[in-house]
C-alpha positions in Angstrom: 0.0 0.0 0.0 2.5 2.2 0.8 4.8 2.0 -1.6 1.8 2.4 -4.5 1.5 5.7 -3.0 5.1 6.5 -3.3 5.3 5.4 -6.9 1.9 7.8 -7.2 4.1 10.4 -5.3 6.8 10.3 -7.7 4.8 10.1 -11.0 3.1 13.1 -10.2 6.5 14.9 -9.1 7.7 13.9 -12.7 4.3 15.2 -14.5 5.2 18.6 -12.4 8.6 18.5 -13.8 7.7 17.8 -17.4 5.1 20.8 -17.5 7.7 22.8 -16.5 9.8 24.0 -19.4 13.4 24.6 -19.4 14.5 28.0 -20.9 17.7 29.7 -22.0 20.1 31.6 -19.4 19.7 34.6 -20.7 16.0 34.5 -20.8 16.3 33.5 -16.9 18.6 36.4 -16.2 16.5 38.8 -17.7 13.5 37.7 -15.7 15.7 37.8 -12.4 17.0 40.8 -13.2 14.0 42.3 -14.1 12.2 41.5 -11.1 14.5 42.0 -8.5 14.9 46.1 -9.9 10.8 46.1 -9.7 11.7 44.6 -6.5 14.1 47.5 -5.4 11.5 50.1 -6.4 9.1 49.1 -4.5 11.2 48.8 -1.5 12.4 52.3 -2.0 9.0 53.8 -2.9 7.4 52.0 0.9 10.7 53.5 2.6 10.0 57.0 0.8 6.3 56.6 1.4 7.1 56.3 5.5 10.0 58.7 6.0 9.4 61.8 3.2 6.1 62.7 5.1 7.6 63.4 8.3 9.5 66.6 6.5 6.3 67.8 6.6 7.9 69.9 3.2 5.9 70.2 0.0 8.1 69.3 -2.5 8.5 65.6 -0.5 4.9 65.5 -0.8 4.7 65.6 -4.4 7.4 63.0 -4.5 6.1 60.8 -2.1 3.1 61.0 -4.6 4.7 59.9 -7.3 6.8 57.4 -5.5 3.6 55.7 -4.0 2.4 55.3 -7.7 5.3 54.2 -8.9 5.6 51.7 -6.3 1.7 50.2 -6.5 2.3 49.9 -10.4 5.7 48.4 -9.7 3.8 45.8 -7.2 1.0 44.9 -9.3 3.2 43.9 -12.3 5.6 41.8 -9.9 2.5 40.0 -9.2 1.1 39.4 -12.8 4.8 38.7 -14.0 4.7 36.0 -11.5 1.5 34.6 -12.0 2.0 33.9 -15.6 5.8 33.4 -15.3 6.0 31.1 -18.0 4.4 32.4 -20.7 6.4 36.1 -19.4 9.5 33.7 -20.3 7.8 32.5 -23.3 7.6 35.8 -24.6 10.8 37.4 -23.6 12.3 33.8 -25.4 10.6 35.1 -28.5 11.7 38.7 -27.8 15.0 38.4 -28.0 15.3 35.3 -30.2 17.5 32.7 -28.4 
């Protein structure tokens, strides 16, 4: 009994694997490298968002404005790009035509 589920166990691991496709390097590094700068921006807009209003200075305001906005759009796309990861991949494959 047990070992039927095991072999289940690892059938299913290799029907994981197989949907998976594998894709070029560079297509990976751009993806990494993409998301970890949307990444950065949105952990610079949250910092900006808590510290510029303390100034209590116009100018910040305005920035802090824009850096919120910047940061939500930023956040929203990390999300989306990592929902659909593979077709992202898929595309940026096709993109740049490895």
């Amino acid at each position: 009994m047990a070992d039927s589920i095991n072999e289940k166990k690892k059938s299913d691991n290799n029907k994981n694997e197989q949907e998976e496709p594998e894709f070029n390097p560079k297509v990976e590094k751009i993806y990494k490298t993409t998301l970890r700068v949307m990444s950065l921006i949105i952990g610079i807009a949250i910092g900006a968002i808590l510290i510029f209003p303390l100034f209590e200075i116009r100018i910040l305001d305005i920035i802090t404005q824009h850096l919120f906005r910047a940061g939500l759009l930023s956040l929203i796309l990390v999300i989306f790009i990592e929902i659909f990861a593979n077709k992202v991949k898929t595309l940026l494959s096709k993109t740049i035509k490895v």
